[in-house]
Each structure stands twice: as structure tokens, then as C-alpha cells.
C-alpha positions as CSV (number, residue, x, y, z in Angstrom):
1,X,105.0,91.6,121.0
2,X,107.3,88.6,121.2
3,X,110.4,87.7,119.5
4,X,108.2,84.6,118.4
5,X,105.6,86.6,116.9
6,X,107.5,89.5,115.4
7,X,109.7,86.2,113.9
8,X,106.3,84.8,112.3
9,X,105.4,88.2,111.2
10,X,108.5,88.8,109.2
11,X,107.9,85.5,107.6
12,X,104.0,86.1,106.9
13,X,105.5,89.3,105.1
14,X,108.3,88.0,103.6
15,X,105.8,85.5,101.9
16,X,104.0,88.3,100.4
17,X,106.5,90.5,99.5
18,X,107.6,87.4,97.4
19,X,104.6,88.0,95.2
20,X,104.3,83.8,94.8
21,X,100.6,84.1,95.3
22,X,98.4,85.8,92.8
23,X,95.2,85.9,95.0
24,X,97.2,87.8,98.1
25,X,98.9,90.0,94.8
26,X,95.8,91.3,94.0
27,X,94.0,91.2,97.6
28,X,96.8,93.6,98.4
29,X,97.1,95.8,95.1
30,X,93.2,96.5,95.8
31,X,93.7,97.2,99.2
32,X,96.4,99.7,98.2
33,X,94.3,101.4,95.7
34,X,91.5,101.6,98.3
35,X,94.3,103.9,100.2
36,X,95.4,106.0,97.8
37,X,92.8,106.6,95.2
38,X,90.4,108.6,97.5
39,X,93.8,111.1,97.8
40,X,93.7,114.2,96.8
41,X,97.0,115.4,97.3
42,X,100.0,113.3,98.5
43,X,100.0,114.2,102.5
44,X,103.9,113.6,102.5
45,X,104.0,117.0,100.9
46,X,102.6,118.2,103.7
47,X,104.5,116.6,106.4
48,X,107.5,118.2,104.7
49,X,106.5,121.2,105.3
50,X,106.2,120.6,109.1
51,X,109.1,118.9,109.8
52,X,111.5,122.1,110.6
53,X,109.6,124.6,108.9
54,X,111.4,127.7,108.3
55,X,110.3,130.9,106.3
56,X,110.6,129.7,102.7
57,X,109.4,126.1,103.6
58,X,105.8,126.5,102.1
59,X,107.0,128.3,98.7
60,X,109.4,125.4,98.1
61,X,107.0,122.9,98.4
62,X,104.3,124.4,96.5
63,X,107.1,124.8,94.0
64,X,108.2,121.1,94.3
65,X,104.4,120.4,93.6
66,X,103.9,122.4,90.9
67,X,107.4,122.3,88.8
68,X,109.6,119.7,90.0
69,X,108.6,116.6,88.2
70,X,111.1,114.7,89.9
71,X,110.1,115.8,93.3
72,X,106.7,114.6,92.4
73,X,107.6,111.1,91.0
74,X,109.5,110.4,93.9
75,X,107.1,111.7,96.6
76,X,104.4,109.5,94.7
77,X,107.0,106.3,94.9
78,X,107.4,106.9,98.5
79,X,103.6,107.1,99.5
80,X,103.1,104.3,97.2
81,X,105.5,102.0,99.0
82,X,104.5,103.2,103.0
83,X,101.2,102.5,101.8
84,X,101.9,99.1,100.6
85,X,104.2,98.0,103.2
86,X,101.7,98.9,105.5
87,X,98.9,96.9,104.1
88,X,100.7,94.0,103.9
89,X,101.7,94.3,107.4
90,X,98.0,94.7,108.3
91,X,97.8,91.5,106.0
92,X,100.2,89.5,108.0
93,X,98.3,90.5,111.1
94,X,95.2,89.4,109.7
95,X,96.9,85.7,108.4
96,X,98.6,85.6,111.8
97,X,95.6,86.1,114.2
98,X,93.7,83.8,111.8
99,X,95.9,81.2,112.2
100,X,96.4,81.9,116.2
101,X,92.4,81.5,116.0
102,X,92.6,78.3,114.0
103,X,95.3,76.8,116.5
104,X,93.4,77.2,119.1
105,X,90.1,76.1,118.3
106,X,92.3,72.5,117.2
């Protein structure tokens, strides 16, 4: 990628980060659902436990799961927000290629 397109990306996601325009708010917000409502468990639990696992590695994350309230507020925060930032990335890709489409055929 460019410096020209990663500079029109940012901008594209800037724009709807900014939350200005209630039809990409909810486009985006469905989208997100779409993600993380067919989820049965939050896969960053399980990503934890294979990142350096060590002996007591599974027991402290079923723990975390099953008792740690605050553990499992934040790990459903975190999901929440890769998950968005990610569709509105894929967002910006989509407004950017349509637009790169529209330029062209002008």
C-alpha cells in the first residue's frame, strides 16, 4: 500500500470513528453484532492460554472465566473494540475502493 492510500484510509476511518453519520453508526454496530453474536466463548481467552503457556496456564484461565468478573468485563471490552476497529477498517476499504471505482469510471 501507498503512503497516499494508507493517508486516505486513516481519514475514511477517522470519519467513522467520529460517529457524525448515523447510517454508517448503525451499518457498523450491525456489522459488529454479526461478529460477535454467533460467539460462544470470547476466543481471546483462548489465545491467552497459548501465548507462553506454562503448567498452571489453563487453570487460571478457566478461573479468570469462571470467577474473575473483572477479567471477564475487560476481555469482553477488548474483543468488542478489535472487532469494531476491524469492521470499520473493512468499511474504509469498502468506501475507498468504491470511490477508486467511481474515479475511474469519470
Amino acid at each position: 500500500m501507498d503512503l497516499q492510500t494508507v493517508r486516505e484510509l486513516n481519514r475514511i476511518v477517522e470519519t467513522l470513528r467520529s460517529g457524525f453519520n448515523e447510517l454508517e453508526n448503525e451499518l457498523i454496530k450491525q456489522r459488529i453484532d454479526e461478529v460477535i453474536d454467533p460467539i460462544k466463548s470470547n476466543p481471546i481467552f483462548e489465545l491467552l492460554i497459548k501465548l507462553n503457556e506454562t503448567d498452571n496456564t489453563k487453570r487460571a484461565i478457566q478461573y479468570l472465566v469462571d470467577y474473575d468478573m473483572d477479567a471477564q468485563e475487560k476481555g469482553t471490552e477488548s474483543l468488542y473494540d478489535l472487532v469494531e476497529s476491524r469492521v470499520i477498517a473493512e468499511r474504509a476499504f469498502e468506501i475507498y475502493d468504491h470511490r477508486k471505482d467511481f474515479q475511474g469510471a469519470a
